[in-house]
C-alpha positions in Angstrom: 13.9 21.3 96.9 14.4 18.9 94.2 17.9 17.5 93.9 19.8 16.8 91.0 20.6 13.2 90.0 24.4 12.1 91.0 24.3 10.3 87.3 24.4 12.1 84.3 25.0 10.0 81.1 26.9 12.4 78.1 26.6 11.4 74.2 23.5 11.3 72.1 20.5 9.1 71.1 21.5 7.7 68.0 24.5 5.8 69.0 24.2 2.1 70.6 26.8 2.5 73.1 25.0 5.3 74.8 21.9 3.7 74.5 23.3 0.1 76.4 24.1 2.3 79.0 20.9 4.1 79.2 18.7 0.7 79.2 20.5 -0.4 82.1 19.7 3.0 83.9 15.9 2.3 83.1 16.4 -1.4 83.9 17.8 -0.3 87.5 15.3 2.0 87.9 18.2 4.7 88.3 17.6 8.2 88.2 19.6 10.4 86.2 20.7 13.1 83.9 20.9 12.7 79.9 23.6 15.2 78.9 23.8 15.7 75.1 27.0 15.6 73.7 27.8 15.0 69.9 31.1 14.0 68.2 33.8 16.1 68.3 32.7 18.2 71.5 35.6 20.1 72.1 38.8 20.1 74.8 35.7 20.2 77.3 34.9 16.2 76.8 38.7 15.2 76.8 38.2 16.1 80.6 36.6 13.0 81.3 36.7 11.2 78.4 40.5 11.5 77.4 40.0 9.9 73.7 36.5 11.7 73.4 34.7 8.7 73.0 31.1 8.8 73.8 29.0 7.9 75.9 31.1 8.7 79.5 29.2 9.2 82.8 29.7 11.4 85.7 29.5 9.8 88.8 29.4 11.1 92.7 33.4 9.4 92.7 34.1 10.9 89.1 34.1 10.4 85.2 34.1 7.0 83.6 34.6 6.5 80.1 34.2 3.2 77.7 30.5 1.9 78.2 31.8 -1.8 79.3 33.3 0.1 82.5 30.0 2.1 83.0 28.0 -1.0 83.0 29.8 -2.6 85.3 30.1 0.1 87.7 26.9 0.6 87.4 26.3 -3.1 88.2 28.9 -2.7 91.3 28.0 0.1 92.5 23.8 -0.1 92.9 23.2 -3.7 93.4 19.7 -3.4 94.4 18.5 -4.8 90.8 20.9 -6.9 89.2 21.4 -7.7 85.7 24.0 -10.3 86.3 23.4 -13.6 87.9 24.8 -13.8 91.8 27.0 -16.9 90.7 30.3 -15.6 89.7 30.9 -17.6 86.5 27.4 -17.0 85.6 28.7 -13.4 86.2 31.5 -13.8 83.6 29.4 -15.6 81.2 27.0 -12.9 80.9 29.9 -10.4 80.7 31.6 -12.5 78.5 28.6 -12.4 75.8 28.4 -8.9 76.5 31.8 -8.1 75.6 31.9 -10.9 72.4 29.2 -8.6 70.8 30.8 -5.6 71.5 34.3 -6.4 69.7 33.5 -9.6 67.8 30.5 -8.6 66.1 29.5 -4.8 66.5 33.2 -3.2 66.0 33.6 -5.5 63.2 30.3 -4.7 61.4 31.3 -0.6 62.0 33.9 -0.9 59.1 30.7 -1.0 57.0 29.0 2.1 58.2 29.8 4.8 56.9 28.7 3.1 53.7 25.8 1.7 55.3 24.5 4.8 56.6 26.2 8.0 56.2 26.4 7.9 52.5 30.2 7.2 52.4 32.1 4.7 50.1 34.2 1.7 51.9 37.0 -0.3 49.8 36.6 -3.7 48.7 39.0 -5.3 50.7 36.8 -3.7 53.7 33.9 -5.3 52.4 35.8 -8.7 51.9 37.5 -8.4 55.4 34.9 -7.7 57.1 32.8 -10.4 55.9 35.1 -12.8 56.7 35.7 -11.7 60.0 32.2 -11.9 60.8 31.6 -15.4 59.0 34.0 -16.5 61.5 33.0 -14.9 64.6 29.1 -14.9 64.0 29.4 -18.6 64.9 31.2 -18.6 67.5 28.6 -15.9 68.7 26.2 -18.4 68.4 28.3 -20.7 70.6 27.9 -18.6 73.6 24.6 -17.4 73.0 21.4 -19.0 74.5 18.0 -17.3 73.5 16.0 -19.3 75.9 14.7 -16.3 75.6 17.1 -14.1 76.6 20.2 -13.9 75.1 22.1 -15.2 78.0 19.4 -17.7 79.2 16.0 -17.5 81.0 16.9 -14.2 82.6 16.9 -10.5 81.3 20.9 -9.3 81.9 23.5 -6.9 80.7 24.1 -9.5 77.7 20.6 -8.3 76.8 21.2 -4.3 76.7 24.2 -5.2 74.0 22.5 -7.1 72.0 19.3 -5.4 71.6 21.3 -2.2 70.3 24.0 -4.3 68.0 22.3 -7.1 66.7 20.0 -4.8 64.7 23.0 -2.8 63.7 24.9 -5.7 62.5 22.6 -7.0 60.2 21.4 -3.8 58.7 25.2 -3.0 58.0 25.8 -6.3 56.3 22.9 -6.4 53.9 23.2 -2.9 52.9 26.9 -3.6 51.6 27.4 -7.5 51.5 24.2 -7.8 50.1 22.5 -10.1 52.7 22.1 -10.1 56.7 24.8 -12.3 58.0 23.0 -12.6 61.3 20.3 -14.1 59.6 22.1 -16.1 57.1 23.8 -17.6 60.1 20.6 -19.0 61.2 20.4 -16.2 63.8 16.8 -15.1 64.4 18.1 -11.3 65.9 14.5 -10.1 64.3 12.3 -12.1 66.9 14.6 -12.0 69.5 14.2 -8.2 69.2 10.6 -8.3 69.3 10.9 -10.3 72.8 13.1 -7.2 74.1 11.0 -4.5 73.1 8.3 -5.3 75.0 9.5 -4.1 77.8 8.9 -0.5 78.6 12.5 0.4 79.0 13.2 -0.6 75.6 10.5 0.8 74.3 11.6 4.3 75.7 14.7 3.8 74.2 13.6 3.3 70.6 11.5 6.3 71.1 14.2 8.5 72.2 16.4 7.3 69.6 13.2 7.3 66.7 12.8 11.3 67.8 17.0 11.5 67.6 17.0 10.4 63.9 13.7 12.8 63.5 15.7 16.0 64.9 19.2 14.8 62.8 16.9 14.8 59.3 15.3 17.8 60.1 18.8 19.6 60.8 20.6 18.4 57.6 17.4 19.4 55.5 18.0 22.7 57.0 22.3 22.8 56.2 22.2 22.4 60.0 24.1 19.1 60.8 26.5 19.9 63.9 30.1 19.6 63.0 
């Protein structure tokens, strides 16, 4: 009798944070469970994931919530193929990078989406904020940053799952509302790197997941369908 995997990753397709967490799955070669769970699932999620947020992870110890702790459990906890370097400052560099994107450049850029891409209306000053906060920080990005190839250096790591699912994010935002990709205008070249990362077979069966995702979410809102 086939068993169950212990892992079972909740959330849905579409959204980057679940899908960091699912290319490190694929990049361990971990086995496990995709659970779909939208936005505003009910008293059920607040179980394990107390604010809601999405994705969270059920584990054989328990739930864990906030993708930066799933990756690094993840890391911790089934060693066998590492996406951080042995070396613990290389360690903390690669989280380091990891983390940058996620607040400094991602969370910052998510002011803009619901103009962006769910047909909403943000205020000027959100626009004008938003860019400057990203004009300063998008530097400094590059300061850390290595693309030689990888974003961390010569080796695929965990600095690699963020960025392939916010650098795209990022500058799609920005030209949509400010009217150019900041990445880009930076002198960042997010659209080659990209290319480099979906070679590999894990990130191509991410986009595909995600691609079909965005295929079922049109179909349901051409229907009045869209889950609340």
């Amino acid at each position: 009798m086939t068993t169950s995997p212990v892992l079972r990753l909740h959330g849905f397709a579409l959204s980057n944070y679940y899908n960091k967490v699912k290319l490190v799955l694929l990049e361990k070669g971990l086995p496990f469970e995709e659970v779909v769970v939208l936005p505003r699932g009910g008293e059920a999620v607040l179980v394990d994931s107390p604010l809601g947020k999405l994705p969270y992870m059920t584990t054989p110890h328990g739930p864990l919530c906030e993708s930066a702790v799933i990756v690094d459990y993840l890391e911790a906890a089934y060693p066998e193929v590492p996406l951080v370097p042995a070396d613990p400052f290389a360690a903390a560099k690669v989280r380091e990078l990891s983390l940058f994107m996620d607040i400094q450049l991602e969370l910052v850029a998510r002011q803009l989406y619901a103009q962006a891409f769910f047909g909403g209306q943000v205020s000027e000053g959100t626009v004008k904020r938003t860019r400057a906060q990203l004009d300063r920080a998008i530097p400094a990005f590059q300061r850390l940053a290595k693309f030689a190839p990888y974003v961390a250096g010569d080796t695929f790591t965990l600095a690699d799952c963020t960025a392939v699912v916010h650098l795209p994010l990022v500058a799609m935002a920005t030209k949509l509302v400010c009217g150019e990709d900041l990445l880009a205008a930076h002198g960042v070249d997010w659209k080659g790197y990209v290319k480099l990362i979906e070679q590999r077979p894990t990130a191509q069966k991410v986009a595909a997941d995600r691609k079909a995702d965005q295929q079922r979410a049109a179909q349901l809102a051409a229907m009045g369908k869209v889950p609340a």
